[in-house]
Backbone as CSV, one residue per row, in Angstrom:
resi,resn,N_x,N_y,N_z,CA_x,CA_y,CA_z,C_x,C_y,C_z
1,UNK,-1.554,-38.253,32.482,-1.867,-38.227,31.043,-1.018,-39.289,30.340
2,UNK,-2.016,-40.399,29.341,-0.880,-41.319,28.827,-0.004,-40.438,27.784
3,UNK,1.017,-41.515,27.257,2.151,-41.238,26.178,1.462,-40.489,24.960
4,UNK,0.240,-41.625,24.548,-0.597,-41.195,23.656,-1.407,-40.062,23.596
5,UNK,-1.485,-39.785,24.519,-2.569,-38.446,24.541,-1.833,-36.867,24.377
6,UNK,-0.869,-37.238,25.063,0.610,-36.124,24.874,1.082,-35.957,23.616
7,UNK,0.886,-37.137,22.855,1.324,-37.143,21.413,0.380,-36.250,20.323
8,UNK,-0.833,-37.111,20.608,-1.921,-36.201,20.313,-1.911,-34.484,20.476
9,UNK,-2.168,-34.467,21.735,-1.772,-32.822,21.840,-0.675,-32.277,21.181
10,UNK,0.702,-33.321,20.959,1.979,-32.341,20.635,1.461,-32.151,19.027
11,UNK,0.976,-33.280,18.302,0.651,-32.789,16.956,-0.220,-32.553,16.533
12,UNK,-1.308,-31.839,17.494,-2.392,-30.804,17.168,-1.361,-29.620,17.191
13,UNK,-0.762,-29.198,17.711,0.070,-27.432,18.367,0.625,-27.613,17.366
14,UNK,1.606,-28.950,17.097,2.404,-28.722,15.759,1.595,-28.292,14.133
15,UNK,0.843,-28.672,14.497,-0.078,-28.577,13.456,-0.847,-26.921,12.895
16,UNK,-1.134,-26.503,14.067,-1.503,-25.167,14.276,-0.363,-24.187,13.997
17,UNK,0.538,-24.977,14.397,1.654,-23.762,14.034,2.063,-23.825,12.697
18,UNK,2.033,-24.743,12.202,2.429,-25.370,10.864,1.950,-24.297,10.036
19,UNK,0.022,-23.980,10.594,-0.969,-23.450,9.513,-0.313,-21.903,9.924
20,UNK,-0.128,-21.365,11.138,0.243,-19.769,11.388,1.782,-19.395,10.638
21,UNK,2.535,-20.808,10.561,3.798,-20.458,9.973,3.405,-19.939,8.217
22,UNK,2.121,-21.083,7.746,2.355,-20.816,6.141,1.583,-19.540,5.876
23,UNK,0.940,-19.049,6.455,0.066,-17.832,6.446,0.620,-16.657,6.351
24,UNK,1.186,-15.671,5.517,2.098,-14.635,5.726,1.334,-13.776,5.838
25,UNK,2.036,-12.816,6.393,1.471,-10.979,6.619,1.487,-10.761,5.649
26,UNK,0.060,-9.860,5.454,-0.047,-9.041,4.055,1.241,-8.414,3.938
27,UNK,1.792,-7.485,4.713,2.548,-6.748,4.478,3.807,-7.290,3.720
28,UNK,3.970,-8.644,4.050,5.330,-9.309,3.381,4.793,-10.379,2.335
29,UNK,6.004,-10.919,1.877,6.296,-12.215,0.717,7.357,-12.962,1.099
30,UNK,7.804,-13.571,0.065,8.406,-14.471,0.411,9.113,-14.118,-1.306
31,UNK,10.558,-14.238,-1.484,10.638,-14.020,-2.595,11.107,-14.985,-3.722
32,UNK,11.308,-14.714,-5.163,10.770,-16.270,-6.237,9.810,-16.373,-6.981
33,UNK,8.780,-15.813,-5.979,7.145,-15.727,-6.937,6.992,-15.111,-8.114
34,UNK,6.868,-15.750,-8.997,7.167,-15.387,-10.664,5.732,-15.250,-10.857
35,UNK,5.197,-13.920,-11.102,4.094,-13.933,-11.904,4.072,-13.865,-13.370
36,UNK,3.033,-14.223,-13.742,3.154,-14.149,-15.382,2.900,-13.374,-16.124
37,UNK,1.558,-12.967,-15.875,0.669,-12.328,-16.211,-0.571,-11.285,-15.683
38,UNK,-1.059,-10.231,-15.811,-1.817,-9.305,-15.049,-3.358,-10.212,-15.071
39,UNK,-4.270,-9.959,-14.202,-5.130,-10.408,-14.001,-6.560,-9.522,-13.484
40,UNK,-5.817,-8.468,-13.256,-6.868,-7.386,-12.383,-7.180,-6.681,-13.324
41,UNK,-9.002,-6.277,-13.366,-9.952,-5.193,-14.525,-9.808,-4.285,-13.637
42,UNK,-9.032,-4.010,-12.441,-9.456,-2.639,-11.901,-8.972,-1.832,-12.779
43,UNK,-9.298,-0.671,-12.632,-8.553,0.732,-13.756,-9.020,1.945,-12.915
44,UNK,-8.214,3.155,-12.620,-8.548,4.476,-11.842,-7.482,5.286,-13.191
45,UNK,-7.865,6.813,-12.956,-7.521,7.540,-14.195,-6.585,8.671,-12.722
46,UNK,-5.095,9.154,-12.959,-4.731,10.201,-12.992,-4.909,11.489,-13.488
47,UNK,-5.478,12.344,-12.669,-5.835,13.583,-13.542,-4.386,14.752,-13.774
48,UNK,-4.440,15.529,-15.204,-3.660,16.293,-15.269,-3.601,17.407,-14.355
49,UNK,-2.938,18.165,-14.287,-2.352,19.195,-13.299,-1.658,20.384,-13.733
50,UNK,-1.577,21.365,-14.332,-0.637,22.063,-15.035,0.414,22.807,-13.745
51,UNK,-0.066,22.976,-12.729,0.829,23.667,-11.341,1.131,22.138,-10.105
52,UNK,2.316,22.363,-9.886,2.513,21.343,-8.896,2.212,22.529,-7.559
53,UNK,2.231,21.808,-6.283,2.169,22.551,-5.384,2.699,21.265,-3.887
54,UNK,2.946,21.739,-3.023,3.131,21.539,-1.861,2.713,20.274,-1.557
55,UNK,3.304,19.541,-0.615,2.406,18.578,-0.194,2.197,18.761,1.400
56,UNK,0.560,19.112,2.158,0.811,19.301,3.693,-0.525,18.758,3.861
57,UNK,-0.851,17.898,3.347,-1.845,16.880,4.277,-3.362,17.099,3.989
58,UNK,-3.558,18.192,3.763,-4.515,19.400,3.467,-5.426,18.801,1.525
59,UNK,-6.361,17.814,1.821,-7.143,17.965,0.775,-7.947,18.711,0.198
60,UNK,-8.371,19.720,0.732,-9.264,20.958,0.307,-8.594,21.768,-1.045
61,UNK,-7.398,21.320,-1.730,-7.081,22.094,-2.927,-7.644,21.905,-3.624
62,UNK,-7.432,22.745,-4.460,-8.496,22.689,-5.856,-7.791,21.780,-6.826
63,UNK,-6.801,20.949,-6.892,-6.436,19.829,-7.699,-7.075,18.653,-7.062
64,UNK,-7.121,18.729,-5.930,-7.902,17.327,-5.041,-9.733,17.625,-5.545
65,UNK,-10.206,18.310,-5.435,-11.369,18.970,-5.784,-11.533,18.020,-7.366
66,UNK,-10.807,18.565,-7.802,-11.018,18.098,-9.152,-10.341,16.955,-9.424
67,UNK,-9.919,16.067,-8.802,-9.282,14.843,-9.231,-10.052,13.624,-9.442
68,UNK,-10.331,12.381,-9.608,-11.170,11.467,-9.868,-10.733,10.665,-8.873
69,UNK,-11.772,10.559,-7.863,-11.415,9.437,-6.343,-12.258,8.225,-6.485
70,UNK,-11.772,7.029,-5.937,-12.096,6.402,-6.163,-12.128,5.837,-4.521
71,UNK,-13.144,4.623,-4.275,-12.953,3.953,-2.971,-12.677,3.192,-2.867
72,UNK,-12.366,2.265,-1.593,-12.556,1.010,-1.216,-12.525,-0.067,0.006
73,UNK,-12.969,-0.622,0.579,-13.415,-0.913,2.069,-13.372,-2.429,1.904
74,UNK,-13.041,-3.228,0.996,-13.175,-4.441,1.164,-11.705,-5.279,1.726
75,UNK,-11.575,-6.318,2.416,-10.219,-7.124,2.670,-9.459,-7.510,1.464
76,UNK,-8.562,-7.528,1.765,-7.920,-8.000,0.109,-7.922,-8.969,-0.701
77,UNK,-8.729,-10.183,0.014,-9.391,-11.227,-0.866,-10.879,-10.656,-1.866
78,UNK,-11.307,-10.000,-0.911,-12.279,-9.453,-1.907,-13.874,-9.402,-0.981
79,UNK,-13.927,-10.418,-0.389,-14.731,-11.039,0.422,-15.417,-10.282,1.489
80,UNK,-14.745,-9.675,2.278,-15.106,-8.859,3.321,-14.685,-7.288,3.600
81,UNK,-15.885,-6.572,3.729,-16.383,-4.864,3.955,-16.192,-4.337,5.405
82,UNK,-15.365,-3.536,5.419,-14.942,-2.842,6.353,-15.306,-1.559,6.140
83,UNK,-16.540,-1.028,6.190,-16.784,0.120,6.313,-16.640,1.271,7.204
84,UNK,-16.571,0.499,8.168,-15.245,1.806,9.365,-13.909,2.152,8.986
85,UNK,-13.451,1.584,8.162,-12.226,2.012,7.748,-12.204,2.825,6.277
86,UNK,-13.615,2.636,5.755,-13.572,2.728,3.990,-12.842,4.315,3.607
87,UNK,-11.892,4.126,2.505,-11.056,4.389,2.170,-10.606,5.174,0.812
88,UNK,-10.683,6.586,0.562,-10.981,7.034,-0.737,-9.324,7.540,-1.384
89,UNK,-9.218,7.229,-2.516,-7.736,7.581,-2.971,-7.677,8.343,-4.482
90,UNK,-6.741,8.991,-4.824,-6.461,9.942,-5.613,-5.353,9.833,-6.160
91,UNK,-5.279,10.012,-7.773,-4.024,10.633,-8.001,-3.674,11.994,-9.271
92,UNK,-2.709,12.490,-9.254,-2.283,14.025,-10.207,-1.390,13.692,-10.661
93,UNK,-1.172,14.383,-11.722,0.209,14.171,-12.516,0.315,15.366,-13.057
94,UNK,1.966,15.876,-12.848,2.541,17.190,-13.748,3.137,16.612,-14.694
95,UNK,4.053,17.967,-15.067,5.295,17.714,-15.880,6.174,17.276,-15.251
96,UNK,6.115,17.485,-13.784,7.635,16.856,-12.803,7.114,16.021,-11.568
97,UNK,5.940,15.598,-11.585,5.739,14.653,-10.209,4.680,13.759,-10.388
98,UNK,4.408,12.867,-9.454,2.839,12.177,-9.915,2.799,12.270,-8.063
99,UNK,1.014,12.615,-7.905,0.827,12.514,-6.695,-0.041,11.943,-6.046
100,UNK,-0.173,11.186,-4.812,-1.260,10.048,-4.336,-1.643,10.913,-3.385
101,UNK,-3.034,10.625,-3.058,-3.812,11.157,-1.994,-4.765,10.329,-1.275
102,UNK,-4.769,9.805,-0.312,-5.735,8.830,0.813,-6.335,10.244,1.763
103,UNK,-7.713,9.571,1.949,-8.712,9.897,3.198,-9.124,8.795,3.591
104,UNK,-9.238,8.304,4.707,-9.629,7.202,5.542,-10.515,7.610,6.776
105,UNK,-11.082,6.504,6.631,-11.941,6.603,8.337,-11.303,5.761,9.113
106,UNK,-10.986,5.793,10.306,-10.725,5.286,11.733,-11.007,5.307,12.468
107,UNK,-10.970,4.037,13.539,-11.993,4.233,14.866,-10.594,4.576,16.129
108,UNK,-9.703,3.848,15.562,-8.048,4.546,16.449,-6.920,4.003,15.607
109,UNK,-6.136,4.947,15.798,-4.828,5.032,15.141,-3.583,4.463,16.285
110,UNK,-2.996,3.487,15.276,-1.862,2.630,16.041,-0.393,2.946,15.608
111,UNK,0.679,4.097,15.508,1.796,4.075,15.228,2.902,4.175,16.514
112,UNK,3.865,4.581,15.216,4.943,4.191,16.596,5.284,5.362,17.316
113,UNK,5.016,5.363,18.285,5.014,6.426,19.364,6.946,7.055,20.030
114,UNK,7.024,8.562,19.941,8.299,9.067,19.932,9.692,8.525,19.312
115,UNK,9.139,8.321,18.011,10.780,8.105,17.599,10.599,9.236,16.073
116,UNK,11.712,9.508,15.442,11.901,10.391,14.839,11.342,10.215,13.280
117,UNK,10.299,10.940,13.125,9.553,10.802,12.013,10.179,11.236,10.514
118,UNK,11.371,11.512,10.727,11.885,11.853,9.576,12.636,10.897,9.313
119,UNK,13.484,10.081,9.763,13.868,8.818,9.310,13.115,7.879,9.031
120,UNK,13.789,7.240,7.807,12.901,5.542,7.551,12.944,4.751,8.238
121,UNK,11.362,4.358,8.633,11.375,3.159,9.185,10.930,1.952,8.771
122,UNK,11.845,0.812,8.998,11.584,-0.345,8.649,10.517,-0.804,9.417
123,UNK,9.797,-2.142,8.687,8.321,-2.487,8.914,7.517,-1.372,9.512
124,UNK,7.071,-0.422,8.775,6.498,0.586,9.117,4.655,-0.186,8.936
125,UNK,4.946,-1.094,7.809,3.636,-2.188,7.499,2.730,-2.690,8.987
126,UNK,3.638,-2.770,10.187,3.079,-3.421,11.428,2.409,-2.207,12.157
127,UNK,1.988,-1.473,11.940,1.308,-0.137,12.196,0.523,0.159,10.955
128,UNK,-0.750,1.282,11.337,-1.347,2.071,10.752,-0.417,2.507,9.436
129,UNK,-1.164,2.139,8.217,-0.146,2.933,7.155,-1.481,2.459,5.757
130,UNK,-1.230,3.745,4.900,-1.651,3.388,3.839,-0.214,3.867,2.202
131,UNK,-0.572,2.597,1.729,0.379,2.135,0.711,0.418,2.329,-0.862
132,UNK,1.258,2.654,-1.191,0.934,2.487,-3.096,1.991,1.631,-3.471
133,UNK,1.441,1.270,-4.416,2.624,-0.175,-4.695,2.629,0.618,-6.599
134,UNK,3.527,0.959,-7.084,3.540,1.443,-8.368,4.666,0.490,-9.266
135,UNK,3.847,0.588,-10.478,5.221,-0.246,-11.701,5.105,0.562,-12.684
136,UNK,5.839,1.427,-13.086,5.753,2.240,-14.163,6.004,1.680,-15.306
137,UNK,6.584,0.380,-15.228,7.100,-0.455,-16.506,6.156,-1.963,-16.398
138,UNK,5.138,-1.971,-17.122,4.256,-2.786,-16.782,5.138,-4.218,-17.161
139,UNK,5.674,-4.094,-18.172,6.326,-5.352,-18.876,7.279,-5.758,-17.754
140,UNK,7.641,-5.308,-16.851,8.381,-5.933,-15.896,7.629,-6.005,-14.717
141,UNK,7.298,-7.224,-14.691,5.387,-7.472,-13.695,6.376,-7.783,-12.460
142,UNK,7.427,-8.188,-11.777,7.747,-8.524,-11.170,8.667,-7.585,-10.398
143,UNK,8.942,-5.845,-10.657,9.692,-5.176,-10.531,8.900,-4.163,-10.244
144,UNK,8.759,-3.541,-9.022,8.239,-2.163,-8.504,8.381,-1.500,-7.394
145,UNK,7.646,-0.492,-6.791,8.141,0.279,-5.722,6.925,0.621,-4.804
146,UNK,7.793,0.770,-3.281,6.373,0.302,-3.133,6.604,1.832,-1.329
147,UNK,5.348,2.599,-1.433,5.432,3.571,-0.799,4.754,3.355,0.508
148,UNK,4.918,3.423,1.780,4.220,3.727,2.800,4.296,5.094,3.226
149,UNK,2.896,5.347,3.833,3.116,6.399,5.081,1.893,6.718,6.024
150,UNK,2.592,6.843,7.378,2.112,6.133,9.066,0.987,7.485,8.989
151,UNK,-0.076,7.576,9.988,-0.595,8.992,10.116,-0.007,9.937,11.240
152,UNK,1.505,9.482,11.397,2.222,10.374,12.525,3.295,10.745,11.166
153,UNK,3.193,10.623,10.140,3.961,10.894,8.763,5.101,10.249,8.681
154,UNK,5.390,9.117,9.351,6.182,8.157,9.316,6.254,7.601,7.826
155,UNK,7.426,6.914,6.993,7.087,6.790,6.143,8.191,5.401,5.751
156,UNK,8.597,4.608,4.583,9.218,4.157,3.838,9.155,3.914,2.508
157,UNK,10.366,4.155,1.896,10.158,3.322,0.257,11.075,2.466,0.041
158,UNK,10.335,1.546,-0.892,11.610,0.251,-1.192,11.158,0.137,-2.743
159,UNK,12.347,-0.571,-3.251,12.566,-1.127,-4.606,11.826,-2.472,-4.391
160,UNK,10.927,-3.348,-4.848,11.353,-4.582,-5.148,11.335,-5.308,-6.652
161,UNK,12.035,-6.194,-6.165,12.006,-7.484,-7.009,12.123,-8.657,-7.036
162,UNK,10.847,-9.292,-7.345,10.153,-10.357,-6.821,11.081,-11.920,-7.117
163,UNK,12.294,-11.738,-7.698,12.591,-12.658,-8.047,14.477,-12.396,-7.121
164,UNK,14.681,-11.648,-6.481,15.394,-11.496,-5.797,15.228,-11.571,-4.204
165,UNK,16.665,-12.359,-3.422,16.258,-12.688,-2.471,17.655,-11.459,-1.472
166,UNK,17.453,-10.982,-0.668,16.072,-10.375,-0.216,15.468,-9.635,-1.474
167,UNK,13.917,-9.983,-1.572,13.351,-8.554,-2.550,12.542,-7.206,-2.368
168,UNK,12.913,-7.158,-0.862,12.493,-5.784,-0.977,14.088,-5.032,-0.426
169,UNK,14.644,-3.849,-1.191,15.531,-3.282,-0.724,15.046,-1.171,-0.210
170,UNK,15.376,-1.432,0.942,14.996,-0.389,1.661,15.883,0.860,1.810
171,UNK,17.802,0.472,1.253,18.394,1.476,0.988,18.136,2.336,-0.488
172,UNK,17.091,1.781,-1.216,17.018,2.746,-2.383,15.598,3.696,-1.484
173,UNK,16.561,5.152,-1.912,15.569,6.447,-1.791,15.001,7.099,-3.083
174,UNK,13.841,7.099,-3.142,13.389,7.625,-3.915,12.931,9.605,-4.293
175,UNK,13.469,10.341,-2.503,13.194,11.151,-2.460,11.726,11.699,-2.558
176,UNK,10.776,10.937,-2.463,9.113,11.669,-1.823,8.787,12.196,-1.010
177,UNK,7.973,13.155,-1.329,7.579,13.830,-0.356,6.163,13.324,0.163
178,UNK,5.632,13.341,1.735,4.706,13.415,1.978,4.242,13.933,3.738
179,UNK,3.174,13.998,3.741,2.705,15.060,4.447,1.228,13.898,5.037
180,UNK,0.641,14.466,6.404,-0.420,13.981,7.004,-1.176,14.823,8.230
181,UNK,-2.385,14.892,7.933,-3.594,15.302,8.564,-4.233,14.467,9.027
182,UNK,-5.060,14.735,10.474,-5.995,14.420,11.272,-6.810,14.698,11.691
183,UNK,-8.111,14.526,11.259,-9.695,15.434,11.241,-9.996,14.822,12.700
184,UNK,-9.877,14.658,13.497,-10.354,14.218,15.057,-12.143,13.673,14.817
185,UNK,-12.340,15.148,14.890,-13.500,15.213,14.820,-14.661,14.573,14.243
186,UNK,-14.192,14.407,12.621,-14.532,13.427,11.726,-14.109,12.105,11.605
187,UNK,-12.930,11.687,12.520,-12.083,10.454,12.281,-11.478,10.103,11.123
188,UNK,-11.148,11.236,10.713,-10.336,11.029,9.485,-8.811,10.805,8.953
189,UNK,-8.433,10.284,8.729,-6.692,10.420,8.680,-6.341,10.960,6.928
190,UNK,-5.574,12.072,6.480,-5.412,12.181,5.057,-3.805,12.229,5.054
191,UNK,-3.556,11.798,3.819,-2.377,11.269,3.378,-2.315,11.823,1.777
192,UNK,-0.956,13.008,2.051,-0.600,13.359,0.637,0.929,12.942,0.481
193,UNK,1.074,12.700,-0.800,2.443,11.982,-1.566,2.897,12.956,-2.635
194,UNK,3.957,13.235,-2.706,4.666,13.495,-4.361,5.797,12.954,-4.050
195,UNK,5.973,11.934,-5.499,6.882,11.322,-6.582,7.484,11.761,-7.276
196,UNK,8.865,12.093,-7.386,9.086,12.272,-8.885,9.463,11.004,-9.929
197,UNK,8.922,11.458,-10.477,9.002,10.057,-11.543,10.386,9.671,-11.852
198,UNK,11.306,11.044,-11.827,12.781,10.174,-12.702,13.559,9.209,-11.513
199,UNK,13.020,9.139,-10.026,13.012,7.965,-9.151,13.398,6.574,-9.400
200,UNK,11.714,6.826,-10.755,11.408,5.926,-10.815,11.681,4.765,-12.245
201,UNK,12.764,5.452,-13.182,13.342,5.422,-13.842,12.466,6.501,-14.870
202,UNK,11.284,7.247,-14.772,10.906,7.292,-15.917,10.832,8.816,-16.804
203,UNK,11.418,9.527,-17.411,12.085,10.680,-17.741,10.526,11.769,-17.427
204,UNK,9.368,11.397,-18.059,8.377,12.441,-18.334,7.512,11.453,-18.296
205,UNK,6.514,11.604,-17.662,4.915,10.867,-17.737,4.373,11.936,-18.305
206,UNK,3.539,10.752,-19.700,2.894,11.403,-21.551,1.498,10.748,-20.943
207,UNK,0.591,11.639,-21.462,-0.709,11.443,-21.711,-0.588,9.874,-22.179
208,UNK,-1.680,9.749,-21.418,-2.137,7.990,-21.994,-1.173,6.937,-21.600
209,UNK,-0.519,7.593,-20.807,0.685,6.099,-20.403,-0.218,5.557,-19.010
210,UNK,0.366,4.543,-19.070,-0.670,3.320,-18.259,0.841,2.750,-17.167
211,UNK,0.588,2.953,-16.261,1.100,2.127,-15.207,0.246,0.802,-14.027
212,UNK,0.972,0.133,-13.967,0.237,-0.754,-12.671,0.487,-1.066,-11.558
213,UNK,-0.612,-0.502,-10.933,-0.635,0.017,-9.212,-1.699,-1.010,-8.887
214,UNK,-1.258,-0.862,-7.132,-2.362,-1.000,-6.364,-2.543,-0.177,-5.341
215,UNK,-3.353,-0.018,-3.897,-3.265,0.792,-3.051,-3.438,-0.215,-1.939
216,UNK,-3.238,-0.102,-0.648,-3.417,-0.849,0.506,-3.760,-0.123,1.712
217,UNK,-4.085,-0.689,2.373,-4.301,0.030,4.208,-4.579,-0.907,5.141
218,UNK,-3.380,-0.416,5.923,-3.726,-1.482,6.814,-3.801,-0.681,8.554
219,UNK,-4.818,-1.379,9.388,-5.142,-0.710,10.279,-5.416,-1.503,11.735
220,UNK,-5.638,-0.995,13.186,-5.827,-1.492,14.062,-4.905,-2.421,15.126
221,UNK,-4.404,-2.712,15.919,-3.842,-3.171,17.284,-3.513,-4.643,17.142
222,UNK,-2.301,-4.728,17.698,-1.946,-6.349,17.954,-1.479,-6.893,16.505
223,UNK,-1.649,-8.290,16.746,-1.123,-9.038,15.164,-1.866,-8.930,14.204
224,UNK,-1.652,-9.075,13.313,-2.026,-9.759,12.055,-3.087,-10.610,12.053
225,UNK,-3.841,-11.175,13.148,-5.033,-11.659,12.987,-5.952,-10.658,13.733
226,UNK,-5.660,-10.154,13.998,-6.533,-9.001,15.109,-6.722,-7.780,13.639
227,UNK,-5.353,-7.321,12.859,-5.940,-6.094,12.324,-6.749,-6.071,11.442
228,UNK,-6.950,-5.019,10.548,-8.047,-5.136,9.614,-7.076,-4.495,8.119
229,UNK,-7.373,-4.884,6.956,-6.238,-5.247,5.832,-7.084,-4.461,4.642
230,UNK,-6.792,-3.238,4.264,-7.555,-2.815,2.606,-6.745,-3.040,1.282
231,UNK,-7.870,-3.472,0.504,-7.074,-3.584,-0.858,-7.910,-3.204,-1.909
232,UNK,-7.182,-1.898,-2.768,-8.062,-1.792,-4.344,-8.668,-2.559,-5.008
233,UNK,-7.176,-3.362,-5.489,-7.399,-4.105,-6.717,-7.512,-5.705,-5.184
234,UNK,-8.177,-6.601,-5.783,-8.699,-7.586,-5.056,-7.898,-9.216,-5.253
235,UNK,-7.308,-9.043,-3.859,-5.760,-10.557,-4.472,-6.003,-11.737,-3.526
236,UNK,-7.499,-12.363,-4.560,-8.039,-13.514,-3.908,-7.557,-14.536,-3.340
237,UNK,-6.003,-14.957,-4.131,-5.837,-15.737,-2.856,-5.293,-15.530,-1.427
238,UNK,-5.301,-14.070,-1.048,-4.802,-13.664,0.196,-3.319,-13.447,0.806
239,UNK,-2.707,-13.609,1.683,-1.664,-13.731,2.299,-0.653,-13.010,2.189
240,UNK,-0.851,-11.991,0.812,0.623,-11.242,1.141,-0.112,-9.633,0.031
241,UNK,0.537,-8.812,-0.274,-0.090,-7.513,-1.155,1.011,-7.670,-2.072
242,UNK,2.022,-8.632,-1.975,3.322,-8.304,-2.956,2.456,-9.599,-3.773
243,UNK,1.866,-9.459,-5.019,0.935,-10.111,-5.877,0.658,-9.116,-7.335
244,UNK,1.818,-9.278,-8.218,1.837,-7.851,-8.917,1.205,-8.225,-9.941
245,UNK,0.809,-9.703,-10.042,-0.373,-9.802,-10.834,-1.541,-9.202,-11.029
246,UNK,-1.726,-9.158,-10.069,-3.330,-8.578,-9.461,-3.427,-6.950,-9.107
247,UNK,-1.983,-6.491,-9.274,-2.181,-4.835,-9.683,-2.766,-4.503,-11.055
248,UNK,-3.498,-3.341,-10.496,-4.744,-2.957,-10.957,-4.244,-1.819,-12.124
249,UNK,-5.315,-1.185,-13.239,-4.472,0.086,-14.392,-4.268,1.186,-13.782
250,UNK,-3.491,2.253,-13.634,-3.238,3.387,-13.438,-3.349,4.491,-15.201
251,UNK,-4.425,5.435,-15.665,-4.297,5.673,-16.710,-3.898,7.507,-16.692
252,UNK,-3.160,7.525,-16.847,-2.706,9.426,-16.988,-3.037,9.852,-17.828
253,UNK,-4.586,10.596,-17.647,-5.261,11.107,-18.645,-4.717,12.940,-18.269
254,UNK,-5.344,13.699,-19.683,-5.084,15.198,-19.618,-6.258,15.994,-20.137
């Protein structure tokens, strides 16, 4: 093989890698990214709740019954439908908690096998997990929290902030609870959450207060080009879910 042809090849590979290096995992960012401004018409409504109750995985309550669900099956550019995975989510609000609820379809579930589900785990994102990314303080677009949990009930929460390096910090606990079910039968995976809000700095969630969320899921084997990526609110230009522009309204109606 001449000099030239070796060269050729070395800066095609370099090249390829160049493009896999700038490409990030949804699951991560890179931090700095100053957004400005919100951009997303999505909007989903929190329903009131006057009784808190339990969280064990179990959607058949009569607050889930009555809550306002919403779906979604598309990639997080917007572009592409994944209807084997499509994806329905929920949320409640008391006087002392706010609570998320996922049902999903799956064709197989990928977590991390025998390690202790009650501790946090870091990059819990590289596995099966569905996500809420919450900002209770909209005016600080660049500042929020962001929830996972695995369907073996694996879980993490982090603080971030987008303008801090590192910006996601994984020693803040927020104390949530959550819980997970597995319909076999149906291929279902469900995922219940409670929050308490003063976590989250915020004393009492009032009728009509508006927060901005998004939801995520991510699913299936191997890397990041192999899995398959859900997103609510829709963050066209791709590459990462930390895009707090493009979080969507959260409205706590009663």
């Amino acid at each position: 093989m001449t000099t030239s042809k070796i060269a050729s090849i070395f800066s095609l590979v370099s090249a390829i890698a160049a493009i896999a290096a700038s490409t990030s995992v949804f699951a991560q960012s890179t931090a700095g990214q100053a957004d400005k401004e919100y951009s997303s018409s999505s909007e989903a409504a929190a329903s009131y709740s006057a009784n808190d109750f339990a969280v064990d995985g179990n959607l058949s309550k009569p607050a889930w019954k009555a809550a306002k669900w919403f779906e979604f099956d598309h990639d997080p550019t917007g572009k592409t439908e994944n209807p084997s995975i499509k994806t329905r989510v929920a949320s409640i609000w008391t006087d002392r908690y706010v609570y998320f609820a996922f049902s999903g379809r799956y064709e197989s579930l990928n977590v991390y096998e025998g390690e202790d589900v009650s501790e946090e785990r870091w990059e819990l994102w590289n596995r099966d997990v569905v996500e809420v990314f919450a900002n209770p303080q909209p005016e600080r677009i660049s500042h929020y929290y962001e929830f996972e949990v695995a369907p073996n009930n694996q879980w993490i929460d982090l603080e971030i902030e987008k303008t801090k390096t590192p910006f996601n910090d994984a020693s803040w606990n927020s104390g949530f609870e959550h819980a997970t079910k597995i319909d076999e039968k149906n291929h279902l995976w469900m995922t219940e959450m409670r929050i308490p809000p003063s976590a989250l700095g915020v004393d009492k969630i009032k009728s009509g207060a508006v927060w901005r969320v998004n939801f995520f899921r991510a699913a299936g084997h191997g890397g990041d080009e192999k899995r398959t990526f859900l997103a609510w609110s829709s963050i066209p230009q791709g590459g990462t879910f930390h895009v707090p522009s493009r979080f969507g309204i959260l409205r706590f109606v009663k």
